[in-house]
C-alpha positions as CSV (number, residue, x, y, z in Angstrom):
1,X,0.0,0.0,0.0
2,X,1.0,3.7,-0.7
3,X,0.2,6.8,0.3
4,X,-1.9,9.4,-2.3
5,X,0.5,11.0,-2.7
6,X,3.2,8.3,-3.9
7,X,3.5,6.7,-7.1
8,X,2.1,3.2,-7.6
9,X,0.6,1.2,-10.4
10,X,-2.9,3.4,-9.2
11,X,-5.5,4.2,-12.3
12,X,-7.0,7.8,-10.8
13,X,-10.0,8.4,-13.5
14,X,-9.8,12.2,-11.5
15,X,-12.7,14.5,-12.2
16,X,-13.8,16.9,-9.9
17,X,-12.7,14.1,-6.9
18,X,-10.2,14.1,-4.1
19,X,-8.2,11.5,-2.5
20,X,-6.9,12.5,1.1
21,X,-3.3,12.8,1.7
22,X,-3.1,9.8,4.2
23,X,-5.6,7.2,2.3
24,X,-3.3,4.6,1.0
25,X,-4.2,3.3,-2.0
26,X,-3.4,-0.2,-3.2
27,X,-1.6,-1.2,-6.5
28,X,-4.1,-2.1,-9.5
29,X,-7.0,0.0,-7.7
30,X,-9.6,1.8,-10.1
31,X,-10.7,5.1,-8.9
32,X,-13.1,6.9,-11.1
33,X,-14.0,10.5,-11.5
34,X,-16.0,12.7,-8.9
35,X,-14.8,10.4,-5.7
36,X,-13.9,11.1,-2.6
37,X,-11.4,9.2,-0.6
38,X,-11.8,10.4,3.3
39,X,-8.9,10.7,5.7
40,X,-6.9,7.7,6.2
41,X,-8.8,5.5,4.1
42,X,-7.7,2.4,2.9
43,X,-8.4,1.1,-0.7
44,X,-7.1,-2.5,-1.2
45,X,-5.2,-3.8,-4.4
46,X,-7.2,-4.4,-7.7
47,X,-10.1,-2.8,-6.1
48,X,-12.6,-0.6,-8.1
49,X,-14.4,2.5,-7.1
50,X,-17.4,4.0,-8.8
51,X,-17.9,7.4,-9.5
52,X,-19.2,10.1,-7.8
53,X,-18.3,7.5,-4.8
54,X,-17.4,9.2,-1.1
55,X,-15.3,6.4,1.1
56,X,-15.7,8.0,4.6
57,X,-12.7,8.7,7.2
58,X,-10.9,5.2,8.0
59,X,-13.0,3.2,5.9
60,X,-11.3,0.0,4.7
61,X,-11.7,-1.3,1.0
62,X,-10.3,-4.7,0.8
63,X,-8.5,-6.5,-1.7
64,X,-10.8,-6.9,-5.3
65,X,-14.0,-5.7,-3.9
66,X,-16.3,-3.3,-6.2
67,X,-17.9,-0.2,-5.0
68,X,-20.7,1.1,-7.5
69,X,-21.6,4.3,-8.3
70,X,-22.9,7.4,-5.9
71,X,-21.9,4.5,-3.1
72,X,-21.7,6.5,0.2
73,X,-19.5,4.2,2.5
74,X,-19.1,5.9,6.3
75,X,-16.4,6.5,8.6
76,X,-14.7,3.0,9.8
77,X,-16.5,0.9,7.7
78,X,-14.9,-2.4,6.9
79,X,-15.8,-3.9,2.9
80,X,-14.3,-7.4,3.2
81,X,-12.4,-8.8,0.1
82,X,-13.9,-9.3,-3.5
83,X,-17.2,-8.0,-1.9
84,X,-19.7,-6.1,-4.1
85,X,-21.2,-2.7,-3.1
86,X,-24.2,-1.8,-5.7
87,X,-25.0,1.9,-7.3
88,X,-26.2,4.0,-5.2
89,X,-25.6,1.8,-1.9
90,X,-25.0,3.3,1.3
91,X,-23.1,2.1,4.1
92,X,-23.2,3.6,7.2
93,X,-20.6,4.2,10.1
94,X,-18.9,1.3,11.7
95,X,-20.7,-1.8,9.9
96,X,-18.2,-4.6,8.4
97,X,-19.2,-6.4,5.2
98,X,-18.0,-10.1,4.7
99,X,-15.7,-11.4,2.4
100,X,-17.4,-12.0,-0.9
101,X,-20.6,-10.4,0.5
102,X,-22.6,-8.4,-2.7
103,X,-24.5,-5.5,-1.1
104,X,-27.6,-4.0,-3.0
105,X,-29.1,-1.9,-0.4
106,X,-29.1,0.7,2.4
107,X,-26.7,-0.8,5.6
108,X,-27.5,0.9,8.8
109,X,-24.9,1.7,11.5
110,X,-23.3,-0.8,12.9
111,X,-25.2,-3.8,11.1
């Protein structure tokens, strides 16, 4: 993992978005256009982000999973490996999503 700020093998599809100085994005991520990467966010390798996404403070993005478009994930979520987040999901605060899991609606704090 690397900071924003350092070079890896990242593709940044940046339009109108921001990644936060201490996210640390994996190798062979996907960002695309209009997201925002909170504060000490992790993104895993070969993971993909939707656009117009926001990935909340500490959130953690693991390893191959898909987040749709307009997916709102909150602060300290955790999105196990090769899960998948749909369009327009949102995750709130604190919840944890297992391995493999494939989201398609609303997930309320903590569940």
């Amino acid at each position: 993992m690397k900071q924003a700020n350092e070079h890896a093998s990242v593709t940044l599809a940046r339009r109108e978005g921001r990644i936060h100085p201490t996210a640390c994005i994996g190798a062979g991520a996907t960002i695309y256009g209009g997201t925002y990467i909170g504060e000490g966010a992790t993104i895993g390798e070969w993971s993909i982000i939707g656009e117009w996404s926001i990935i909340g403070k500490g959130a953690s993005i693991g390893e191959g999973a898909s987040i749709g478009e307009g997916v709102k994930v909150g602060e300290g979520v955790k999105v196990g490996e090769w899960s998948i987040i749909g369009d327009g999901v949102t995750v709130e605060a604190n919840t944890e999503i297992e391995p493999g899991a494939i989201v398609r609606a609303v997930i309320e704090d903590g569940n």
